[in-house]
C-alpha positions as CSV (number, residue, x, y, z in Angstrom):
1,X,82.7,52.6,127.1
2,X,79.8,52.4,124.5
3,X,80.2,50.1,122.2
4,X,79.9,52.1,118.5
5,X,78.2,49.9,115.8
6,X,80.1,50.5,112.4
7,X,80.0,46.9,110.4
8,X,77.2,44.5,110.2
9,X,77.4,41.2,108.3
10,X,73.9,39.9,107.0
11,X,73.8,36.2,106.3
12,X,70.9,34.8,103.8
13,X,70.4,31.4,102.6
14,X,69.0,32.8,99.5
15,X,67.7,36.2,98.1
16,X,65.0,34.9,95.5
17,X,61.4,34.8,96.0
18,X,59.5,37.8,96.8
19,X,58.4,36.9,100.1
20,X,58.8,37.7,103.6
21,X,62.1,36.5,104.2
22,X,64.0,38.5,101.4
23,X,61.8,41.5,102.1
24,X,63.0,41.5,105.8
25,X,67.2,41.3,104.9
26,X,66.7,43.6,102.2
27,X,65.1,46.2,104.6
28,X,67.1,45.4,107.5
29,X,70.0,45.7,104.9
30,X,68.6,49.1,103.7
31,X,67.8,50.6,107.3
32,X,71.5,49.6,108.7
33,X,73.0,51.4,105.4
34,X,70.4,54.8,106.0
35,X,72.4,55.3,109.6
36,X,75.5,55.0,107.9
37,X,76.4,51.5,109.1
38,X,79.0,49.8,106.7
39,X,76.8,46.7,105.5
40,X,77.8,43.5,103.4
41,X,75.2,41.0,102.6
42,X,76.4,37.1,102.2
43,X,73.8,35.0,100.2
44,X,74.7,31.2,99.9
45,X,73.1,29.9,96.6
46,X,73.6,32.6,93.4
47,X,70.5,34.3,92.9
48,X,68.1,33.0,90.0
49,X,66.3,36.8,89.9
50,X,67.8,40.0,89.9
51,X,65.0,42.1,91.8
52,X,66.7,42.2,95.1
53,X,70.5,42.7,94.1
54,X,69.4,45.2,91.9
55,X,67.8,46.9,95.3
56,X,71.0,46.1,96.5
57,X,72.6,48.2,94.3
58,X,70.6,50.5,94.1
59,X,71.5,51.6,97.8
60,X,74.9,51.0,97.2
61,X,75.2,47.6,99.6
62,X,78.2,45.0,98.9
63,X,76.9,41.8,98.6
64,X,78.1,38.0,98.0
65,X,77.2,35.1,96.4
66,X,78.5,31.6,95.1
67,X,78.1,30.4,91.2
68,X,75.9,27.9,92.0
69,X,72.1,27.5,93.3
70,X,70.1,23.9,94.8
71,X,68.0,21.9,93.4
72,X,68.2,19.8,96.3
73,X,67.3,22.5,99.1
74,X,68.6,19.8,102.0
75,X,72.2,20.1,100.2
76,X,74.8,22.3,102.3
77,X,77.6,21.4,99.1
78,X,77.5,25.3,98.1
79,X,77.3,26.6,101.2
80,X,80.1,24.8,102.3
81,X,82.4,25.9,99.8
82,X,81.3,29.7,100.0
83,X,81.9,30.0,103.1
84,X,85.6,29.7,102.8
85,X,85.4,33.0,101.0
86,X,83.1,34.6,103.5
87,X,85.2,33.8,106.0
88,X,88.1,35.4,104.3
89,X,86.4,38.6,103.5
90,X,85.2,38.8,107.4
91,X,88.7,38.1,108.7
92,X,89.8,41.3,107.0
93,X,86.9,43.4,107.5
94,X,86.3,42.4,111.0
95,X,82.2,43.6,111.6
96,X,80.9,44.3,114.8
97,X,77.8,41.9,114.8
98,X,76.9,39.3,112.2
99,X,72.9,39.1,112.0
100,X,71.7,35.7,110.3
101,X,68.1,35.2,109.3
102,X,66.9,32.5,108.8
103,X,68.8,30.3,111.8
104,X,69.7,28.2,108.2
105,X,72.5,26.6,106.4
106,X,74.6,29.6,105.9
107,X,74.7,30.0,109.6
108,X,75.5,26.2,110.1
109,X,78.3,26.1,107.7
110,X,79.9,29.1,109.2
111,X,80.0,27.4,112.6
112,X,81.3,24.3,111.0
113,X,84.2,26.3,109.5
114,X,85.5,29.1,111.8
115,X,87.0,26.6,114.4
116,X,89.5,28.7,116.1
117,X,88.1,32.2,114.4
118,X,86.7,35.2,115.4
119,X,85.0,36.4,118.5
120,X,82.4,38.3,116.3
121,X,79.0,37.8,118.1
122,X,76.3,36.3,116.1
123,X,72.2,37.5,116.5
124,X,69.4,35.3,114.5
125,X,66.0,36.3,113.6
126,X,63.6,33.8,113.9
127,X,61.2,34.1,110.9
128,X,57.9,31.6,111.7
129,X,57.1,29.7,115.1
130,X,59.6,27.2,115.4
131,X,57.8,23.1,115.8
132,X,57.8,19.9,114.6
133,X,55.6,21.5,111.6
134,X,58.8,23.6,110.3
135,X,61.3,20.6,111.3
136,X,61.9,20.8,107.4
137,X,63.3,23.8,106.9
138,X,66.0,23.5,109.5
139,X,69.5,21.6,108.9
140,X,69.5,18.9,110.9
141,X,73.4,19.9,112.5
142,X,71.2,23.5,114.0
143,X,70.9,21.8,116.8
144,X,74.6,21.5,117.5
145,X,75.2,25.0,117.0
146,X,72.3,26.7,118.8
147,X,73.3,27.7,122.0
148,X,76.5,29.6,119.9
149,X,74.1,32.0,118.9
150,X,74.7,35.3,121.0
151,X,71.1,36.3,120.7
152,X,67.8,35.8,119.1
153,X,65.3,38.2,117.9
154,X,61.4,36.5,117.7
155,X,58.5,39.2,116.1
156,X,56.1,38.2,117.7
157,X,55.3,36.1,121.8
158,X,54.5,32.4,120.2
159,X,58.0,32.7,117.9
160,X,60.1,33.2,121.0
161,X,58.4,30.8,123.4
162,X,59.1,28.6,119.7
163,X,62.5,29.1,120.2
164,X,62.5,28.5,123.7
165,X,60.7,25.0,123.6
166,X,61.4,23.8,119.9
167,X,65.1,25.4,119.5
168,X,66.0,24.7,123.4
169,X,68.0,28.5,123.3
170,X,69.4,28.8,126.2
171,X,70.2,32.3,125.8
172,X,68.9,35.9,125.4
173,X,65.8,36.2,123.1
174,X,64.5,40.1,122.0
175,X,61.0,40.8,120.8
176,X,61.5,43.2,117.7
177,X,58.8,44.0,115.2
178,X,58.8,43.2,111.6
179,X,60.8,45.8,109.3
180,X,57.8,47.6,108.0
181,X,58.1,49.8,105.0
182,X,55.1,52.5,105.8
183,X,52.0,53.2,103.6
184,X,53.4,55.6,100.8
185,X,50.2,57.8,101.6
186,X,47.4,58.3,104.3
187,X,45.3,55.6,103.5
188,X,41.3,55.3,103.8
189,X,38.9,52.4,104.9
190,X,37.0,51.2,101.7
191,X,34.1,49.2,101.1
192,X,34.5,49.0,97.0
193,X,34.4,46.0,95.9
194,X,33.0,44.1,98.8
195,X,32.4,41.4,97.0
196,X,36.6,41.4,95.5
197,X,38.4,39.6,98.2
198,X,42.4,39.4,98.0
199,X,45.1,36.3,99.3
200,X,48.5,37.4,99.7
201,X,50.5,34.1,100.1
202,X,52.9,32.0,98.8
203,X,52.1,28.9,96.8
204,X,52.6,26.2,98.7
205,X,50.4,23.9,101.3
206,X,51.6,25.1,104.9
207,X,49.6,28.6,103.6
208,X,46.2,26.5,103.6
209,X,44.3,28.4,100.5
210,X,43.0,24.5,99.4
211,X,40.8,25.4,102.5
212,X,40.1,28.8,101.5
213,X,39.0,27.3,97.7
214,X,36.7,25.1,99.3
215,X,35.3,27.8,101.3
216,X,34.9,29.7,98.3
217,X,32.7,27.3,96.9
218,X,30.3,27.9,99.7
219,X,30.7,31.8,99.2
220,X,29.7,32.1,95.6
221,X,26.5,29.9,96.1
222,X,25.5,32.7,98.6
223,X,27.3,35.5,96.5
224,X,27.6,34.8,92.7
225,X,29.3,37.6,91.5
226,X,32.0,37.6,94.6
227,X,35.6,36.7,93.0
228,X,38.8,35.4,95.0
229,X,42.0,37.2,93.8
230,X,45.3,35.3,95.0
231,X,48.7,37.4,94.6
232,X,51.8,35.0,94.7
233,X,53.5,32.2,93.4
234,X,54.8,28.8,94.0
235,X,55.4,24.9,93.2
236,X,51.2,24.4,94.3
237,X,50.2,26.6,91.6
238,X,49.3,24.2,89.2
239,X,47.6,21.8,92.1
240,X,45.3,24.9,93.1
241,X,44.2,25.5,89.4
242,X,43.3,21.7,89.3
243,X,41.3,22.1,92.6
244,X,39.6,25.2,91.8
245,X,38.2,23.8,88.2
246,X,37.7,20.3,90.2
247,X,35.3,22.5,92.9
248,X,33.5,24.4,89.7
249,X,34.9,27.8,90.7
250,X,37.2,28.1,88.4
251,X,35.9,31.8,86.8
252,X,35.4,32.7,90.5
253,X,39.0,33.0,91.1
254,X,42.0,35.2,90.1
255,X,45.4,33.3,89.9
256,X,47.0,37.4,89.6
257,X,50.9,36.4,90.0
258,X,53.6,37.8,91.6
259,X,53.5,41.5,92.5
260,X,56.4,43.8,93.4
261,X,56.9,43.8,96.9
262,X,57.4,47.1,99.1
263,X,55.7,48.8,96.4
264,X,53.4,46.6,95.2
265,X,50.9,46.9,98.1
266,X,50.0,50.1,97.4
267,X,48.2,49.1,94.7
268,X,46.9,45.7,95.4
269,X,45.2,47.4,98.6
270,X,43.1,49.8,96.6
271,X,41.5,46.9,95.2
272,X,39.9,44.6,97.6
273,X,38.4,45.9,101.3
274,X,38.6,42.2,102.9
275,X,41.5,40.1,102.8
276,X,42.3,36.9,104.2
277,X,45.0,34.5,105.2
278,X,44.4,30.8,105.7
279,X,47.9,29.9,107.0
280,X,48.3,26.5,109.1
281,X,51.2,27.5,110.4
282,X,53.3,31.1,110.8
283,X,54.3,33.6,113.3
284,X,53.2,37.5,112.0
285,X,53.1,37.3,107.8
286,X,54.2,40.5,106.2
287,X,51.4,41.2,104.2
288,X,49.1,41.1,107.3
289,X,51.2,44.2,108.7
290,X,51.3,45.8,105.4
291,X,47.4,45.6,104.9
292,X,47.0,47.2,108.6
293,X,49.0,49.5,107.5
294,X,46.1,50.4,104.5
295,X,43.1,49.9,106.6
296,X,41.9,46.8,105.2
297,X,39.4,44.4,107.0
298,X,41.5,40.9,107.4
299,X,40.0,37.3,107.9
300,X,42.9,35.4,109.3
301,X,43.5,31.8,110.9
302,X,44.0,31.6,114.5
303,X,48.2,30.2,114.3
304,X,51.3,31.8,115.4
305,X,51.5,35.3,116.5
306,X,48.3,36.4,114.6
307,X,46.3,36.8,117.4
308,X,48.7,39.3,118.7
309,X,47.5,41.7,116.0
310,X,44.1,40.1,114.7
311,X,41.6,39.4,117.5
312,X,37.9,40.8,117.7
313,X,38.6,41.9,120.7
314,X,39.9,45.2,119.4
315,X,38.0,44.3,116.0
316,X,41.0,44.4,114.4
317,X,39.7,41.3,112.0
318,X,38.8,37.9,112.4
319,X,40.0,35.1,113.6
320,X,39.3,31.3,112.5
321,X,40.5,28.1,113.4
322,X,43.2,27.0,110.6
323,X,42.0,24.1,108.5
324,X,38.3,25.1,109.1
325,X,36.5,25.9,105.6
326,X,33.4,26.3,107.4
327,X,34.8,28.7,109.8
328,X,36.4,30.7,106.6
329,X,33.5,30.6,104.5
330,X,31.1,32.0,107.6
331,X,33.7,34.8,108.5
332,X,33.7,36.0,104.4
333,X,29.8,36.0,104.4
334,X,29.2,38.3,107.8
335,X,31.7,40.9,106.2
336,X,29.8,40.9,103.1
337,X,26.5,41.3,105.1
338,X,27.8,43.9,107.1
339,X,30.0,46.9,105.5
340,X,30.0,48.5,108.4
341,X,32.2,46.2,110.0
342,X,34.8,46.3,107.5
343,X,35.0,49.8,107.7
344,X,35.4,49.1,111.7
345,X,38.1,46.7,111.0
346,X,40.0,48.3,109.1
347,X,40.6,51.6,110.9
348,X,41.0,49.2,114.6
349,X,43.7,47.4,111.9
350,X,45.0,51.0,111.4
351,X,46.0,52.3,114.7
352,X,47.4,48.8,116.0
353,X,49.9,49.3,113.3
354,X,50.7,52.3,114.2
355,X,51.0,51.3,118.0
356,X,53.3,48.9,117.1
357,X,55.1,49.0,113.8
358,X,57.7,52.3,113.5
359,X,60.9,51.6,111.2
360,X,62.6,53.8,112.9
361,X,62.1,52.9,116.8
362,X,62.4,49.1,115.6
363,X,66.1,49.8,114.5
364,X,66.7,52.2,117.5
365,X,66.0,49.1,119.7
366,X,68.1,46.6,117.3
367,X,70.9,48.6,117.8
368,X,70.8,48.8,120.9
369,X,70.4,45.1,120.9
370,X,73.9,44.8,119.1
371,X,75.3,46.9,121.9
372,X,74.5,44.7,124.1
373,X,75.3,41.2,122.7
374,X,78.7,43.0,121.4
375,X,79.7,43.8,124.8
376,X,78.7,40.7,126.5
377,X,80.5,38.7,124.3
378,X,83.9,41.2,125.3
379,X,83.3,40.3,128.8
380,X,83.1,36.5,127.8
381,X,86.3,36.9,125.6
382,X,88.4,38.6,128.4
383,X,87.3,35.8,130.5
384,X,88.3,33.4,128.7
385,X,91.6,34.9,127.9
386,X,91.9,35.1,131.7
387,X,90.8,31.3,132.3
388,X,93.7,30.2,129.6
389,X,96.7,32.4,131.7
């Protein structure tokens, strides 16, 4: 008999930032609740922002949080103690499938604390490319737990051979797009402002714009009146405002702030044709899908699951080695010499988006997904049932 999905749990270690993480529960949150799946989101450190709950509530989806938030983000204290109470609300509301992204300490403290409870299967979505490089933002007692998981979901080839060689999963591991919310109109390649290049990226080093600054040092030597535009925030904000007044470029870049996501785009797309991401390490960022998704032209370092999308190739973008400013700079100067080519990047950018990214198939095949792992883990139950008689 089919298996009918009716409940789904979402665990978050926290629902702050504006980034990619919280962008992905909140629409995987929304999307479950549109096909009138009962949702309940569990959050373990209270929230310092309201943007998100307030989405929350907006689509009328329960969610659950402690009293407290970390200073020290290696401290599992809060989670520990919440999860008595989430573990009390899921006794008595019994979901089909709990879905915890990231693989963090929420989902560690719940397998420290059910002992005994609860055959309820659990599938993880793996955010970056697991290595050594993201060792940090794992708890240390993940490893214990892994092969508990009933499923993984990677977005892009390198996250799941990640979780394959970094993770040692054992088990089932589904390739599933990113939750992309669509363009809110048709959009059209643009060369305005050729010379206005946008960054979409969090503040912090593992995103690599201290390369990007020094390559924009080279740019405006070649191109005087070409300005760098970063959207985001972070705890490196401060270092990159020292560097770019230390590299004399300081009125040749934009420190714009945070920007609303889902919406947001929209706007910050009709500014600049070319944008670029210097990352050192990810798997597919969200704002490279979104700005497909606009037809912009996108410079982009070589790392992760990038080249899945970027490539020249199918002059989608470009591609640089991470780390490289020369590489940057010399990709930002032959898309200023040649506006042609951004055009032709963007609209190749276009239709791989549309190839690949569609809300609607993507939760098509994730429920289907929670078929499955729900029914294997009934035939593991009844076996086990069996083996104790």
């Amino acid at each position: 008999m089919k298996k009918v999905i009716n409940k789904v749990a979402i665990f978050c270690d926290f629902f702050n930032s504006l980034g990619g993480t919280e962008y992905y529960n909140f629409m995987l949150a929304r999307s479950l609740k549109q096909r009138g799946i009962d949702v309940k989101v569990f959050i373990g450190e209270r929230p310092k922002y309201k943007f998100w709950l307030n989405l929350l509530d907006k689509n009328n989806i329960e969610y659950f949080y402690p009293k407290k938030f970390h200073k020290d983000l290696a401290c599992r204290k809060i989670e520990k103690e919440f999860i008595k109470k989430v573990i009390k609300v899921l006794r008595s509301w019994q979901p089909n499938v709990i879905h915890s992204h990231p693989p963090g300490k929420m989902l560690v403290s719940f397998f420290e604390a059910k002992n005994s409870f609860s055959n309820i299967p659990v599938i993880v979505t793996e955010w970056t490319t697991p290595s050594k490089n993201t060792a940090h933002w794992y708890p240390p007692e993940l490893n214990r737990y892994i092969n508990e998981i009933s499923a993984f979901i990677a977005t892009c080839e390198k996250s799941k051979q990640g979780i394959i060689d970094y993770h040692n999963f054992k088990g089932n591991i589904y390739l599933l797009p990113h939750l992309i919310n669509a363009a809110s109109k048709l959009p059209e390649a643009s060369i305005d402002n050729v010379y206005s290049v946008g960054v979409i990226s969090r503040l912090s080093p593992e995103k690599g714009l201290d390369y990007l600054l020094g390559a924009w040092m080279q740019v405006v030597k070649s191109f005087p009146d070409a300005t760098l535009h970063i959207y985001g925030h972070g705890d490196d904000e401060q270092h990159l405002r020292s560097l770019a007044k230390a590299l004399g470029i300081y009125d040749k870049v934009v420190f714009e702030g945070i920007f609303m996501p889902i919406t947001g785009i929209d706007e910050i797309g009709k500014k600049h044709a070319i944008f670029v991401q210097p990352s050192l390490f990810e798997s597919i960022p969200t704002s490279i899908i979104e700005l497909m998704a606009r037809k912009k032209a996108i410079i982009a370092t070589d790392v992760g699951g990038i080249s899945e999308l970027i490539n020249e190739e199918n002059q989608t973008g470009m591609l640089v080695k991470p780390a490289s400013t020369e590489q940057l700079f010399k990709a930002i100067i032959k898309c200023f010499s040649n506006p042609s080519l951004i055009i032709k990047f963007g609209e190749s950018a276009y239709k791989e988006y549309l190839n690949k990214y569609d809300l609607n198939k993507t939760i098509d095949k994730l429920l289907r997904y929670y078929e499955i792992i729900c029914r294997e883990g009934n035939n593991e139950s009844k076996t086990t049932r069996c083996s104790k008689k």
